[in-house]
C-alpha positions as CSV (number, residue, x, y, z in Angstrom):
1,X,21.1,49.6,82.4
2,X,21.1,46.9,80.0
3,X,23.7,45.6,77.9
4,X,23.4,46.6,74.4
5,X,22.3,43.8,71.9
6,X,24.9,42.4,69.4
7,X,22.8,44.2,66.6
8,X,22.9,47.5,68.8
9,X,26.5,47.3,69.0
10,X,27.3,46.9,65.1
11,X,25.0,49.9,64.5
12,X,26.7,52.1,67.0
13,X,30.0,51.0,66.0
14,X,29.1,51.5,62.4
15,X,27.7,55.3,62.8
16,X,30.5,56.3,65.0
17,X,32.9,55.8,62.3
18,X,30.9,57.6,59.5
19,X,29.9,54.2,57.7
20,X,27.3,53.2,56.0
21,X,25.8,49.9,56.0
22,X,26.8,49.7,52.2
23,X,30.4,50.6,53.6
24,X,30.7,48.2,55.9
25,X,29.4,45.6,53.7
26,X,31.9,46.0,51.4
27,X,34.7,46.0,53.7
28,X,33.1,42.8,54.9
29,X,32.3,41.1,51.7
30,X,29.1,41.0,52.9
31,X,25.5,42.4,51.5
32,X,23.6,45.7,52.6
33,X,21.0,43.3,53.7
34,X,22.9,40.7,55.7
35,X,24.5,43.8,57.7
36,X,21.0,45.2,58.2
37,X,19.4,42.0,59.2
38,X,22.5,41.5,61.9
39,X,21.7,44.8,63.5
40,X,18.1,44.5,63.5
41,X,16.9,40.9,63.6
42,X,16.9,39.0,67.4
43,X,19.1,36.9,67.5
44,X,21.2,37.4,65.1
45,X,23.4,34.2,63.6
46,X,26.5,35.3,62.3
47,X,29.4,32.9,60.9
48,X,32.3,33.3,63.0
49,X,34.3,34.1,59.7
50,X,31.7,37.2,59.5
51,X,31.8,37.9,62.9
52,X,35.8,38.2,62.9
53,X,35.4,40.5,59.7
54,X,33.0,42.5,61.6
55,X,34.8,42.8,64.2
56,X,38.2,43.6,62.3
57,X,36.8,46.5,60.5
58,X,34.6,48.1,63.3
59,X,38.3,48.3,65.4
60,X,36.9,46.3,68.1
61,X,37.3,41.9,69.3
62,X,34.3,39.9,68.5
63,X,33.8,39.3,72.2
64,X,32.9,42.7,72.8
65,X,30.6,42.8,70.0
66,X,28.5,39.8,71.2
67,X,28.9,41.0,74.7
68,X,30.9,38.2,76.7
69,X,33.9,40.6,77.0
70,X,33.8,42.5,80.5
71,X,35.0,46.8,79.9
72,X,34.6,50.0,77.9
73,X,34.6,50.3,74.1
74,X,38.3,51.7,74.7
75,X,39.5,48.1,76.1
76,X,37.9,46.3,73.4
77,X,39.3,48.6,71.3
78,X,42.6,48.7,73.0
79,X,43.1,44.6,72.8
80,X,41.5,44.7,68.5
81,X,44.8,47.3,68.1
82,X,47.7,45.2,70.0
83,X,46.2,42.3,68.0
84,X,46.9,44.1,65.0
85,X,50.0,45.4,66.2
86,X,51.2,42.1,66.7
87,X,50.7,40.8,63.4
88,X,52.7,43.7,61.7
89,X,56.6,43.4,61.0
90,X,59.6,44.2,63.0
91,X,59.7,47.4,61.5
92,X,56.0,49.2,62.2
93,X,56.3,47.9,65.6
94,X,59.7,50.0,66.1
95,X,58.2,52.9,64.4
96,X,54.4,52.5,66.1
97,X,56.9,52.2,69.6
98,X,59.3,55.2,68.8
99,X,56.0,57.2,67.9
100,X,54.2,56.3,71.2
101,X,57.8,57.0,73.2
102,X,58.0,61.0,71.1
103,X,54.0,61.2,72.2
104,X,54.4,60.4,75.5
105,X,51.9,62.0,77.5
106,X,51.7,64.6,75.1
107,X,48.0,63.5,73.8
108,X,44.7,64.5,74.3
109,X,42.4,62.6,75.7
110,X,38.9,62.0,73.8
């Protein structure tokens, strides 16, 4: 089966968290239109400012969205998190760590 296009993966991405392409424009400081012309015009040509904004709100790392990172969803999503996580203080890091130690196996899986 084929990899999903770049504008395919936005779009997915987008409606699997609830948003709207007004939504996500906004988060990105981007227009309705420019999200809508990245999901459906081939091939699309994003900055890589945009891109990383993109990226940053759909949870996911830019390589994944243009589809040079090998793995699942999860992993992309798993590596956009510790990014995050890294860039946080001291103290969420302790607390993010503590809650991960009292969850332990505890969660369900999705």
């Amino acid at each position: 089966m084929a990899q999903p296009t770049f504008g395919k993966r936005i779009k997915e991405l987008r409606t699997a968290k609830g948003l709207t392409l007004d939504q996500l424009a906004t988060a990105t400081a981007s227009s309705k239109s420019y999200i809508w012309e990245l999901e459906n015009k081939d091939p699309p040509r994003p900055s890589a400012e945009k891109l990383a904004d993109i990226a940053a709100v759909l949870g996911v790392t830019t390589d994944y969205l243009i589809g040079r990172e090998e793995g699942t969803l999860a992993d992309a999503e798993d590596k956009a998190f510790f990014r995050e996580y890294s860039q946080m203080s001291e103290g969420t890091r302790k607390k993010i760590r503590a809650m991960a130690k009292l969850m332990g196996g505890k969660a369900d899986d999705d």
